[in-house]
mmCIF file of the N, C-alpha and C atoms, coordinates in Angstrom:
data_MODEL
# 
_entry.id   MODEL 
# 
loop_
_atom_site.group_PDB 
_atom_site.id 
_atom_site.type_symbol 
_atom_site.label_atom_id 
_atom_site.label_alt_id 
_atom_site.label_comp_id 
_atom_site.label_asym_id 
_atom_site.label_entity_id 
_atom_site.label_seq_id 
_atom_site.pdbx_PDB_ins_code 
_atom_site.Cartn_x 
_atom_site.Cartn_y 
_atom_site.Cartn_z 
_atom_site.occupancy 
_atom_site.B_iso_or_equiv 
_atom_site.pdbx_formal_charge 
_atom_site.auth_seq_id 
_atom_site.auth_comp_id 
_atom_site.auth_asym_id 
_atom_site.auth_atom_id 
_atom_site.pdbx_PDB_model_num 
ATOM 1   N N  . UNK A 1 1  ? -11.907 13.693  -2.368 1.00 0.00 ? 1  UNK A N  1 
ATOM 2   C CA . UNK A 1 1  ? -12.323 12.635  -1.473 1.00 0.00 ? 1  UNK A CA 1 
ATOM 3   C C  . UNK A 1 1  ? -11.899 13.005  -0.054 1.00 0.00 ? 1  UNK A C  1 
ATOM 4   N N  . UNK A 1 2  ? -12.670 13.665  0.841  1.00 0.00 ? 2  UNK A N  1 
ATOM 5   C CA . UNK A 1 2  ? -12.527 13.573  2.156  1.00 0.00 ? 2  UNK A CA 1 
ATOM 6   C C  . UNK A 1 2  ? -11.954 12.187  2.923  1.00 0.00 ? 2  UNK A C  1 
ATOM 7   N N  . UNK A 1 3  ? -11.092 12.339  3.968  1.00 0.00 ? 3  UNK A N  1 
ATOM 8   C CA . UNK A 1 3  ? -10.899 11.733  4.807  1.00 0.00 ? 3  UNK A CA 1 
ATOM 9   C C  . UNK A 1 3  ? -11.594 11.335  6.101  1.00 0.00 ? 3  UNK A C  1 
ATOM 10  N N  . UNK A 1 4  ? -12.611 10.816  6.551  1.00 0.00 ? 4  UNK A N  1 
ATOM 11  C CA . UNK A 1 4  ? -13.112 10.921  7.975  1.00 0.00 ? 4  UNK A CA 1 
ATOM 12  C C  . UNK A 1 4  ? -13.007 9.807   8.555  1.00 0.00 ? 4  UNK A C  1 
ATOM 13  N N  . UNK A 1 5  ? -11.877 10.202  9.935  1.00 0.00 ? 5  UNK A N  1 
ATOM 14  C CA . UNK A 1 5  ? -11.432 8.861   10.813 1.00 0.00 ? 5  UNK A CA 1 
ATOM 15  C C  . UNK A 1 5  ? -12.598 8.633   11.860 1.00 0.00 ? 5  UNK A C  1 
ATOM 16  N N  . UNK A 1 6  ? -12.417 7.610   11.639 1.00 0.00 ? 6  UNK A N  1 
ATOM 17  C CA . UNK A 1 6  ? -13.191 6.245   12.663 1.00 0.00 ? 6  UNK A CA 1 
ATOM 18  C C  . UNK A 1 6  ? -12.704 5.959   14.146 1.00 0.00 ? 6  UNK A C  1 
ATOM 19  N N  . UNK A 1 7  ? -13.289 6.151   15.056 1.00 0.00 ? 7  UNK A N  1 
ATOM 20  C CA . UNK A 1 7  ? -12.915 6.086   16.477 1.00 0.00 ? 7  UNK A CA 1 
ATOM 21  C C  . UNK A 1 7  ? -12.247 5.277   16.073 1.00 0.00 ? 7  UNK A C  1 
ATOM 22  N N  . UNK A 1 8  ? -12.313 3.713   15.736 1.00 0.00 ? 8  UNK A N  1 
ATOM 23  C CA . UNK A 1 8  ? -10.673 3.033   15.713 1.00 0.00 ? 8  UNK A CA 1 
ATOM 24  C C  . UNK A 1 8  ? -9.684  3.405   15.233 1.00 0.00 ? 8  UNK A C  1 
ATOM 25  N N  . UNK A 1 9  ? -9.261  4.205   14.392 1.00 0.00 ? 9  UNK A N  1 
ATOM 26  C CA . UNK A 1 9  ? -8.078  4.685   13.445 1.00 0.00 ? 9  UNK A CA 1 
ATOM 27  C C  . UNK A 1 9  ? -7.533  5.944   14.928 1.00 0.00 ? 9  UNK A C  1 
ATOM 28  N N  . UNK A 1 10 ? -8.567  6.385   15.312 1.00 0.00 ? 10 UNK A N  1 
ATOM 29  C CA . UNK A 1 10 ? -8.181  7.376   16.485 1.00 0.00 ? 10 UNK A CA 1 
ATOM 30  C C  . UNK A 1 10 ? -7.604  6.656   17.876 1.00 0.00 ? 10 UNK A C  1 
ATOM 31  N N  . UNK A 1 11 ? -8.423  5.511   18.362 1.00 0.00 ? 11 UNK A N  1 
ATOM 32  C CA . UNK A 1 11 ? -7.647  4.876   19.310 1.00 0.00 ? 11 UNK A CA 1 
ATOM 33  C C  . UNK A 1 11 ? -6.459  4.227   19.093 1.00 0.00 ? 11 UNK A C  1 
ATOM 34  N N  . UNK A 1 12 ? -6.396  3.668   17.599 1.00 0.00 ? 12 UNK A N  1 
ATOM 35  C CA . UNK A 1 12 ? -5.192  3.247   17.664 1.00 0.00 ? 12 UNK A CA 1 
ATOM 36  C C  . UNK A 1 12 ? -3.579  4.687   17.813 1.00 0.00 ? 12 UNK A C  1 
ATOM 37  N N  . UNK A 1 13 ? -4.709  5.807   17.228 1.00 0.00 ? 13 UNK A N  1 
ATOM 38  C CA . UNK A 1 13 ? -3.235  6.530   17.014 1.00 0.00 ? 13 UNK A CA 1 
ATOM 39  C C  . UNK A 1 13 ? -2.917  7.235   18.533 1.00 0.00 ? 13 UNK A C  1 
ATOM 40  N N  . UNK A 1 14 ? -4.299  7.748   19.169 1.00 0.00 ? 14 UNK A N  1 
ATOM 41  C CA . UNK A 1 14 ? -3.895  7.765   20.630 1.00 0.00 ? 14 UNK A CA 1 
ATOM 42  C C  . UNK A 1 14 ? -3.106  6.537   21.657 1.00 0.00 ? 14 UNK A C  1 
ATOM 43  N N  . UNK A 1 15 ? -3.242  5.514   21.165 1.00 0.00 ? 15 UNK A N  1 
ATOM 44  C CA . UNK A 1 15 ? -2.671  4.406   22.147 1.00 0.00 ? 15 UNK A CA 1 
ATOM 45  C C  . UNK A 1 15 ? -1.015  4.742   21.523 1.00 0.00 ? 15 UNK A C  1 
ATOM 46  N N  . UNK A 1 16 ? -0.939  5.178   20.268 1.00 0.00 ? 16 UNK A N  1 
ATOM 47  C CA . UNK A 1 16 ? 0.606   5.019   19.663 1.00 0.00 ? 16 UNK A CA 1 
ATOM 48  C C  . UNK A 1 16 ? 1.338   6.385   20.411 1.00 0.00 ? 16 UNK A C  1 
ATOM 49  N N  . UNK A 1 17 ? 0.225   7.390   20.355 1.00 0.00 ? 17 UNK A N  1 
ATOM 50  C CA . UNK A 1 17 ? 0.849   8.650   21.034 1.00 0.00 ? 17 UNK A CA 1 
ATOM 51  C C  . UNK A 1 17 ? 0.951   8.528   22.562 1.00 0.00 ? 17 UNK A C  1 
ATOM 52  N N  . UNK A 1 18 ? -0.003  7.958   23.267 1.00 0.00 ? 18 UNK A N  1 
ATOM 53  C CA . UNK A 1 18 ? 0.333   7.666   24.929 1.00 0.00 ? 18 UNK A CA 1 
ATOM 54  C C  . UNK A 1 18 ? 1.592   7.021   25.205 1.00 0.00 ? 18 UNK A C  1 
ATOM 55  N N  . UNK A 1 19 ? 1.805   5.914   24.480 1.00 0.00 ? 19 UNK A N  1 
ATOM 56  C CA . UNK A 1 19 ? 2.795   5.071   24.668 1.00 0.00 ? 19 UNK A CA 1 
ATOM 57  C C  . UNK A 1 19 ? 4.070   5.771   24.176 1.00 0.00 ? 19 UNK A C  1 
ATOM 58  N N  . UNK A 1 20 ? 4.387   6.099   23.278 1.00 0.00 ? 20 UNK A N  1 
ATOM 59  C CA . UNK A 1 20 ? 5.830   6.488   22.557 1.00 0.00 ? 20 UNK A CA 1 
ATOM 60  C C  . UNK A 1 20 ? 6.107   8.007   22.171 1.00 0.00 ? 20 UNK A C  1 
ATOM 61  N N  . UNK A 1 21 ? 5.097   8.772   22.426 1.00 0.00 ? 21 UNK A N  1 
ATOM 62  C CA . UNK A 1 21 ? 5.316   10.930  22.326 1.00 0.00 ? 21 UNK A CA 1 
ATOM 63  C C  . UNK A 1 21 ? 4.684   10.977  23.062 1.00 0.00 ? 21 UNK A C  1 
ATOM 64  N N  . UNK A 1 22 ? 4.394   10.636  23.709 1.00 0.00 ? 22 UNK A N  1 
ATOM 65  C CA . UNK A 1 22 ? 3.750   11.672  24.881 1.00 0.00 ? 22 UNK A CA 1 
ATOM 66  C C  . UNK A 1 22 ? 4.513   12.446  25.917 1.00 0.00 ? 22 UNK A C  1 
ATOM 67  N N  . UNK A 1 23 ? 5.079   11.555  26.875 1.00 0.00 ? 23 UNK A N  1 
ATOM 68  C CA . UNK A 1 23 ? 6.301   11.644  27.998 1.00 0.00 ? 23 UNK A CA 1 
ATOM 69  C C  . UNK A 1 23 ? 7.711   11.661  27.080 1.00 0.00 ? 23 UNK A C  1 
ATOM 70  N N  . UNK A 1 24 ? 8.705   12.778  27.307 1.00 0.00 ? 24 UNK A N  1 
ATOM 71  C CA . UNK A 1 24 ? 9.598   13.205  27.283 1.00 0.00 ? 24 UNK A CA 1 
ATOM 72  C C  . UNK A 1 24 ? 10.668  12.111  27.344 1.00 0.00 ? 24 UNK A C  1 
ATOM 73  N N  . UNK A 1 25 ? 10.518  11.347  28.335 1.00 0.00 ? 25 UNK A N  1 
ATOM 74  C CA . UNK A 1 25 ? 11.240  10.453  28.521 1.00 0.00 ? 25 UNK A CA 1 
ATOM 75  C C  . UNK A 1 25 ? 11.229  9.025   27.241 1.00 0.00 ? 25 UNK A C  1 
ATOM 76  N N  . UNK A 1 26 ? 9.581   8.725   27.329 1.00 0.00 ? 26 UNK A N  1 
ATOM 77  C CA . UNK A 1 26 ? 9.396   7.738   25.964 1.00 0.00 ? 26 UNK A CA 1 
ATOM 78  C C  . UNK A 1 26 ? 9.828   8.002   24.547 1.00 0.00 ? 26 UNK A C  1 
ATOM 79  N N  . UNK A 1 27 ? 9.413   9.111   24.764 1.00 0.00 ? 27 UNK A N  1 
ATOM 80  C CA . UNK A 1 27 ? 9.921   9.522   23.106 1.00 0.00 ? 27 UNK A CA 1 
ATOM 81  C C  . UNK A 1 27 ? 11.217  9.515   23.100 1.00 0.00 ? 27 UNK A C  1 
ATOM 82  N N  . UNK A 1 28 ? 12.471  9.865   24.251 1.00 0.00 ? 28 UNK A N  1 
ATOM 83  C CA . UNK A 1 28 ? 13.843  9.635   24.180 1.00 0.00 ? 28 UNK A CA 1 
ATOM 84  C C  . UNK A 1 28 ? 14.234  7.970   24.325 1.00 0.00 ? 28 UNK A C  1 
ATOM 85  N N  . UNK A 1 29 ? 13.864  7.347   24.828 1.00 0.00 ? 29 UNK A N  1 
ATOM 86  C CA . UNK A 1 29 ? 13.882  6.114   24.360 1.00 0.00 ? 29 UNK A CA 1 
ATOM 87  C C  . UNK A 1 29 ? 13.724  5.151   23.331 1.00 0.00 ? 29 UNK A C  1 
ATOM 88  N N  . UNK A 1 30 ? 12.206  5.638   22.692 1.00 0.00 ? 30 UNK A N  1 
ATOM 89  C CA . UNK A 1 30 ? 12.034  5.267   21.348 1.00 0.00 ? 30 UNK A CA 1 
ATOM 90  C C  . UNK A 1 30 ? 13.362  5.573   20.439 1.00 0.00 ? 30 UNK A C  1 
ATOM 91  N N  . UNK A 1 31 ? 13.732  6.802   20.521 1.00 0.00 ? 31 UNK A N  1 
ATOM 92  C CA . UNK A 1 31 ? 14.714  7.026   19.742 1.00 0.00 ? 31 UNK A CA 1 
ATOM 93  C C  . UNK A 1 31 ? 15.836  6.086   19.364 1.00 0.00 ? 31 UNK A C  1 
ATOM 94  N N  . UNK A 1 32 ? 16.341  5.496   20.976 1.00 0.00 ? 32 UNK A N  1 
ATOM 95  C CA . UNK A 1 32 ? 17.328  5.338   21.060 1.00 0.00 ? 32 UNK A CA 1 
ATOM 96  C C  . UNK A 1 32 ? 17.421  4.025   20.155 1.00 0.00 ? 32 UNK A C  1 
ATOM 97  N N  . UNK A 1 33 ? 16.362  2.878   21.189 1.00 0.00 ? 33 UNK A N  1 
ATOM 98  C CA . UNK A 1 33 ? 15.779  1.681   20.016 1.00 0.00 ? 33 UNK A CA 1 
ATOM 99  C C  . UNK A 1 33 ? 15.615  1.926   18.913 1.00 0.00 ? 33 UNK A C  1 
ATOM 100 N N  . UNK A 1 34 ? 15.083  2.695   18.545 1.00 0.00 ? 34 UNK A N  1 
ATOM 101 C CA . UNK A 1 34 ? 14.796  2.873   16.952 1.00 0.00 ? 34 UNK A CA 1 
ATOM 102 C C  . UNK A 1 34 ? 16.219  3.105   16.072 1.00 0.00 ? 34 UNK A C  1 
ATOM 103 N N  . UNK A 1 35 ? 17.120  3.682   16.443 1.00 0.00 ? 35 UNK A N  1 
ATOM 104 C CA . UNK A 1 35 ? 18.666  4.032   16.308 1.00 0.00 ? 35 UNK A CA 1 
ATOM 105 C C  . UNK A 1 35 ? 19.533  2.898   16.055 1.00 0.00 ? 35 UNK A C  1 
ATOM 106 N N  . UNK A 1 36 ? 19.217  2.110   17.686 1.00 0.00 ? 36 UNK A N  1 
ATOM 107 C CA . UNK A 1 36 ? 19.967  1.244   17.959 1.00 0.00 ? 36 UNK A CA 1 
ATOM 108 C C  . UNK A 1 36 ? 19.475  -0.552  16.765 1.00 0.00 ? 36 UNK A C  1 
ATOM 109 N N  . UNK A 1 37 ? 18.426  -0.369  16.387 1.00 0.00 ? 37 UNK A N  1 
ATOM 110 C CA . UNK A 1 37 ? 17.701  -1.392  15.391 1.00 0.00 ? 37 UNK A CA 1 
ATOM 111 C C  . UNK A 1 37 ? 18.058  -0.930  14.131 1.00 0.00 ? 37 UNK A C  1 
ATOM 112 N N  . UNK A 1 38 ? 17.812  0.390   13.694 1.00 0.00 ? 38 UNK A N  1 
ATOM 113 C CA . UNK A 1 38 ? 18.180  0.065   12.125 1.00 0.00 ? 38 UNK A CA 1 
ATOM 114 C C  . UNK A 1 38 ? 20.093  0.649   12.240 1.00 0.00 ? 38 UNK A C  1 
ATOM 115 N N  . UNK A 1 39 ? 20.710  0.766   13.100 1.00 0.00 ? 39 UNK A N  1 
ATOM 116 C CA . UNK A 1 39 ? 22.322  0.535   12.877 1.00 0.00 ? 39 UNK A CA 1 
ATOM 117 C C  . UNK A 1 39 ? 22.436  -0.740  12.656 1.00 0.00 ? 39 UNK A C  1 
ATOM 118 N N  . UNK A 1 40 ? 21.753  -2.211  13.645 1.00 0.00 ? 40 UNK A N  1 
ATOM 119 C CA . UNK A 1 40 ? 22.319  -3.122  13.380 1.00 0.00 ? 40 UNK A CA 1 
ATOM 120 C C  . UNK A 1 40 ? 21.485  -3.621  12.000 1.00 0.00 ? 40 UNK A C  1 
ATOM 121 N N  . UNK A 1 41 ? 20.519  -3.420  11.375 1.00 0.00 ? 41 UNK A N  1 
ATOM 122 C CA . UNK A 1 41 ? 19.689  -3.783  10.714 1.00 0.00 ? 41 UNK A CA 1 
ATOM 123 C C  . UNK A 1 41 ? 21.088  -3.450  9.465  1.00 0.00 ? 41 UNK A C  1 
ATOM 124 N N  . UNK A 1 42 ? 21.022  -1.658  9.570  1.00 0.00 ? 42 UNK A N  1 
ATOM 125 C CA . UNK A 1 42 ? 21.871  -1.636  8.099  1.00 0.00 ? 42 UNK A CA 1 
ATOM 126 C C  . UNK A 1 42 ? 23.255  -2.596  8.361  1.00 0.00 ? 42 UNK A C  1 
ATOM 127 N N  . UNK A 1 43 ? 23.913  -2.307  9.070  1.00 0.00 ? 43 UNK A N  1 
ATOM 128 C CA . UNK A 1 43 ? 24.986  -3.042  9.201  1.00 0.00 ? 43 UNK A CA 1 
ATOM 129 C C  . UNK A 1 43 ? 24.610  -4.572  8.677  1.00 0.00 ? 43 UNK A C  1 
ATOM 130 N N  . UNK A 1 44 ? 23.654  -5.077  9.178  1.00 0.00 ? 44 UNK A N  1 
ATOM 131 C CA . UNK A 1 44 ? 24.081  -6.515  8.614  1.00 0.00 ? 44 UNK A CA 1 
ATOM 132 C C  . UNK A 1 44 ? 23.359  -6.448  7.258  1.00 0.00 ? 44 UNK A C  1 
ATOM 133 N N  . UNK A 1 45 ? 22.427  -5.734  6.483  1.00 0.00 ? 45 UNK A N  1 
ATOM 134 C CA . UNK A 1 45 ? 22.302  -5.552  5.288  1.00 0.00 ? 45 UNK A CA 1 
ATOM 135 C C  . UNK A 1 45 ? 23.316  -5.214  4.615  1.00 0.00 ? 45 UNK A C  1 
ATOM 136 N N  . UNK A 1 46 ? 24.734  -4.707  4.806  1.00 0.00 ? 46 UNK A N  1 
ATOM 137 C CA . UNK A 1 46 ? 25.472  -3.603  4.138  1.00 0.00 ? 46 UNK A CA 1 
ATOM 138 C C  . UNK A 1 46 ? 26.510  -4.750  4.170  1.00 0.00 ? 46 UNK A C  1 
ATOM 139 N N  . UNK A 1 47 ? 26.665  -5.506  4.755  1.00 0.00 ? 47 UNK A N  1 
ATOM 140 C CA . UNK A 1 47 ? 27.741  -6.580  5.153  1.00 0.00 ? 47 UNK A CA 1 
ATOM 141 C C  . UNK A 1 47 ? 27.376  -7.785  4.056  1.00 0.00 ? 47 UNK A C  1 
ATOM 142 N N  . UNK A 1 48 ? 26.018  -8.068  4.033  1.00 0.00 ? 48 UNK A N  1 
ATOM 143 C CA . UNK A 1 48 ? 25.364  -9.025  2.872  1.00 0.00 ? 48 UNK A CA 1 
ATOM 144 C C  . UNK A 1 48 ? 25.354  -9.237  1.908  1.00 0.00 ? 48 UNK A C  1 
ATOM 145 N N  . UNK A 1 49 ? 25.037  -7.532  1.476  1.00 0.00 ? 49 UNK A N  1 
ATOM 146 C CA . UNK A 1 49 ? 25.404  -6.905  0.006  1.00 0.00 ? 49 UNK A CA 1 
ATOM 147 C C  . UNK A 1 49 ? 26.887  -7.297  -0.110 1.00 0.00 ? 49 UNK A C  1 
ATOM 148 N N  . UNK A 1 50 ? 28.011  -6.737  0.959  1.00 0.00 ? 50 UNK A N  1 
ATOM 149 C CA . UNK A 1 50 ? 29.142  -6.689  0.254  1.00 0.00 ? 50 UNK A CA 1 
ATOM 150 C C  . UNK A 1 50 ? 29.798  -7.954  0.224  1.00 0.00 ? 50 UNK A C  1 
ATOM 151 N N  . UNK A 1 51 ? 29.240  -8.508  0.880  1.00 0.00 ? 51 UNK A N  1 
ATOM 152 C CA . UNK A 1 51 ? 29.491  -10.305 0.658  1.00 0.00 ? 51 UNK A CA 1 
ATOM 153 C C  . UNK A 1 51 ? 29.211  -10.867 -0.386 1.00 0.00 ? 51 UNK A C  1 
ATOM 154 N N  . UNK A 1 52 ? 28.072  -10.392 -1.024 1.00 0.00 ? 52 UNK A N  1 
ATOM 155 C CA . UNK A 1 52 ? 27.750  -11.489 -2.058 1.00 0.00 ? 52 UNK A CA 1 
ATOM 156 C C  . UNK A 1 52 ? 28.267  -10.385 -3.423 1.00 0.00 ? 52 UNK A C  1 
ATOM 157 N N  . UNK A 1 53 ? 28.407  -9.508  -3.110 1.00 0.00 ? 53 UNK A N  1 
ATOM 158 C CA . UNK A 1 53 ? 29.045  -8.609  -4.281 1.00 0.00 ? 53 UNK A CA 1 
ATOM 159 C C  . UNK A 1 53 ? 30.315  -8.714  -4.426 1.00 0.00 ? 53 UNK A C  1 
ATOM 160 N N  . UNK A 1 54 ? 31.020  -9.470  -3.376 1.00 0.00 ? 54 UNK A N  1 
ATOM 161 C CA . UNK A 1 54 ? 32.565  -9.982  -3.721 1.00 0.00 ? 54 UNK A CA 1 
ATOM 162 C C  . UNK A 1 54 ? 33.192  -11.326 -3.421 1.00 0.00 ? 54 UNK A C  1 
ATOM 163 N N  . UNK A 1 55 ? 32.018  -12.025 -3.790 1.00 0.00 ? 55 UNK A N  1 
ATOM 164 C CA . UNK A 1 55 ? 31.951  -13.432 -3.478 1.00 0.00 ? 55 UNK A CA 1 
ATOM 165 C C  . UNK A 1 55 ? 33.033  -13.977 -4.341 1.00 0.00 ? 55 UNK A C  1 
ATOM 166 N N  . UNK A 1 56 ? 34.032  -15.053 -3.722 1.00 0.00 ? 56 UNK A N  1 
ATOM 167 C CA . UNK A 1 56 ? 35.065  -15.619 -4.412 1.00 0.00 ? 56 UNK A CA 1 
ATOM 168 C C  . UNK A 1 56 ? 36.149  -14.559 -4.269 1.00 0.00 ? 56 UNK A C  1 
ATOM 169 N N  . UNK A 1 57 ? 36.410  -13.490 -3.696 1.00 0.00 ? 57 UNK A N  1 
ATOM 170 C CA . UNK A 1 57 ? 37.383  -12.626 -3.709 1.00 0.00 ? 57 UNK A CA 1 
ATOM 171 C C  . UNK A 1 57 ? 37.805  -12.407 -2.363 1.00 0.00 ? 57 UNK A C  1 
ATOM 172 N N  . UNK A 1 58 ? 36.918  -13.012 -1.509 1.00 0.00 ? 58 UNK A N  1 
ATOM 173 C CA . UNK A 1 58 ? 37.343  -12.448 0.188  1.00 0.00 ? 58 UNK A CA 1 
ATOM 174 C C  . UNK A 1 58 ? 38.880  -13.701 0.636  1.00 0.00 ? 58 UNK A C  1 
ATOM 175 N N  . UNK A 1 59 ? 39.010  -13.405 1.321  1.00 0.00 ? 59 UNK A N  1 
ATOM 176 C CA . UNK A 1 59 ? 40.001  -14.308 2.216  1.00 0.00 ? 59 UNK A CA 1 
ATOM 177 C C  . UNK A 1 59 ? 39.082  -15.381 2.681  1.00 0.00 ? 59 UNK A C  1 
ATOM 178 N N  . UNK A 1 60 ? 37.880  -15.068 3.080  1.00 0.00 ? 60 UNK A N  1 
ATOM 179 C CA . UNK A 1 60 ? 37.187  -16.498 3.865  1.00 0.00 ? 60 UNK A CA 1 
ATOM 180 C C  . UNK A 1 60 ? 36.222  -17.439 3.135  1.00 0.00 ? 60 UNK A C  1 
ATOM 181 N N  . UNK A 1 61 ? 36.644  -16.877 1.370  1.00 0.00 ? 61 UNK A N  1 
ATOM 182 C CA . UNK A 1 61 ? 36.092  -18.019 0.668  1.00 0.00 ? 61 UNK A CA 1 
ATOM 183 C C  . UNK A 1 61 ? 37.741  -18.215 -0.185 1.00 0.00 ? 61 UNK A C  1 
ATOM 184 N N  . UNK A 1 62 ? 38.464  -18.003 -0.206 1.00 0.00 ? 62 UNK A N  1 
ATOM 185 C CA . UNK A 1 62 ? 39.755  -18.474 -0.760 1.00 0.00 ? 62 UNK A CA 1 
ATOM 186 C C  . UNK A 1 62 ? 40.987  -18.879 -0.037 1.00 0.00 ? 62 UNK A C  1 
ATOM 187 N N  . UNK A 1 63 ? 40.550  -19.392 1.464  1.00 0.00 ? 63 UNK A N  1 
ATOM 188 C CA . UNK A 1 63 ? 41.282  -19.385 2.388  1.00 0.00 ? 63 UNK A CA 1 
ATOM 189 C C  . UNK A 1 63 ? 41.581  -20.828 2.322  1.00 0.00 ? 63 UNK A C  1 
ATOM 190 N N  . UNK A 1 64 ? 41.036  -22.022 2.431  1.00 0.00 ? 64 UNK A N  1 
ATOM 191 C CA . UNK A 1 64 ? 40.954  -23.440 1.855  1.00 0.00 ? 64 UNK A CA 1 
ATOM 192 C C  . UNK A 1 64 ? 42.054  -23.544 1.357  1.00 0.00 ? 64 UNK A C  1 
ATOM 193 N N  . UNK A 1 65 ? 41.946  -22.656 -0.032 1.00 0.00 ? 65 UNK A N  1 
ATOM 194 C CA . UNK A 1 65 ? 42.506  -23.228 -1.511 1.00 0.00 ? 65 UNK A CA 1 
ATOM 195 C C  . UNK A 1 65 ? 44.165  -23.081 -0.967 1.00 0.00 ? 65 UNK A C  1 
ATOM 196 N N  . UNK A 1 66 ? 44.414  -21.817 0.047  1.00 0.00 ? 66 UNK A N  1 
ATOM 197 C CA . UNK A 1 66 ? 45.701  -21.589 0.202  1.00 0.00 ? 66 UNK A CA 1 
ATOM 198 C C  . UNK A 1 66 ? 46.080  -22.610 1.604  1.00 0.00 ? 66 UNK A C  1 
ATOM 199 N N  . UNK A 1 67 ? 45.427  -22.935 2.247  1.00 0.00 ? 67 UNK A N  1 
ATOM 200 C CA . UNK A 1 67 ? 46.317  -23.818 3.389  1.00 0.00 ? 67 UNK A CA 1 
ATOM 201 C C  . UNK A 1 67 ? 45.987  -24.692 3.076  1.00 0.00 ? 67 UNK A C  1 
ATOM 202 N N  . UNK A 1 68 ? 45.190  -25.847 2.302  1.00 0.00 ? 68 UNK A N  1 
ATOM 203 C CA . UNK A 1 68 ? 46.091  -26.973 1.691  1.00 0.00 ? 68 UNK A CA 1 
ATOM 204 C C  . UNK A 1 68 ? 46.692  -26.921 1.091  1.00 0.00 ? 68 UNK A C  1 
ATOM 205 N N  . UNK A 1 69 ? 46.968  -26.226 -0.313 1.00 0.00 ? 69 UNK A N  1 
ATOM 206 C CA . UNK A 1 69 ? 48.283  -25.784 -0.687 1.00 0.00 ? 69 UNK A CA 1 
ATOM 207 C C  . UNK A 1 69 ? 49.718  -25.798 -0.014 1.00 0.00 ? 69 UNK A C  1 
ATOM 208 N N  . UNK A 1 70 ? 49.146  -25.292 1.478  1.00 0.00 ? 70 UNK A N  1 
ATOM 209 C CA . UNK A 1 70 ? 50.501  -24.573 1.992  1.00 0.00 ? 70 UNK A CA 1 
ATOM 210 C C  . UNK A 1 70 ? 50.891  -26.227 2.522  1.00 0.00 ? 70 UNK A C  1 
ATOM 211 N N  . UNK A 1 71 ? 49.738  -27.066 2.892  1.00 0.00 ? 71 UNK A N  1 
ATOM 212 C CA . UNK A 1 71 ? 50.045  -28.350 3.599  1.00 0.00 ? 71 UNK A CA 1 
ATOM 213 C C  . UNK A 1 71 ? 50.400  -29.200 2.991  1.00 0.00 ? 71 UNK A C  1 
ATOM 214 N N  . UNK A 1 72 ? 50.404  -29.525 1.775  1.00 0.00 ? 72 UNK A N  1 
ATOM 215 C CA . UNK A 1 72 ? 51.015  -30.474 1.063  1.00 0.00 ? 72 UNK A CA 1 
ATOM 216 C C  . UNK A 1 72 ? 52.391  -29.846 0.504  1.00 0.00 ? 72 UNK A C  1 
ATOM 217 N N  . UNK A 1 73 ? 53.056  -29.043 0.484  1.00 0.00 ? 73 UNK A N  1 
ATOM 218 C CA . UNK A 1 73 ? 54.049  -28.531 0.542  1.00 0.00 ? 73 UNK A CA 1 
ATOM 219 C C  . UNK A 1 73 ? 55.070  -29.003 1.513  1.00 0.00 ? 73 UNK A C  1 
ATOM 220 N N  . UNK A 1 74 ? 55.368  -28.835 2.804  1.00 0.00 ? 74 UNK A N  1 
ATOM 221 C CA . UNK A 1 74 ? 55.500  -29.577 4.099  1.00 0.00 ? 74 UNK A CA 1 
ATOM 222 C C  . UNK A 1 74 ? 55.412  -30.453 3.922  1.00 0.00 ? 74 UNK A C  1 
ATOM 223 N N  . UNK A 1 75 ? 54.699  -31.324 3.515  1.00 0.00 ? 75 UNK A N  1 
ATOM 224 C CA . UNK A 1 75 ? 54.998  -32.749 3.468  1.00 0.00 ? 75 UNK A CA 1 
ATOM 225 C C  . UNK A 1 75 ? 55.989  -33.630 2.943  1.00 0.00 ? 75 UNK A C  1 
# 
């Protein structure tokens, strides 16, 4: 099965190449965004996972249970 692109499939990929590879400079930028989006992307995926994979074990879901504890003590 041959492939044969359609002036639209071509303008769109020339408008993608003018804009973001073409100039030296764009394409170093893209990079950087592109870098700078999936660090924070994984990061807060990787943080989610390990949240709900140690749910009931962190300090900031068992933190409650210990300072009222600690407050009715003191009293």
């Amino acid at each position: 099965m041959n492939f044969i692109p359609t002036q639209r499939y071509l303008s769109t990929h020339q408008l993608i190449y003018n804009t973001f590879f073409k100039r030296n400079s764009a394409f170093v930028a893209t990079c950087f965004v592109g870098a700078f989006a999936f660090q924070i992307s994984f990061d807060l995926g990787t943080t989610a996972w390990w949240d709900y994979h140690n749910r009931g074990k962190q300090w900031k879901d068992i933190r409650a249970k210990y300072i009222q504890a600690g407050d009715s003590d003191e009293e």
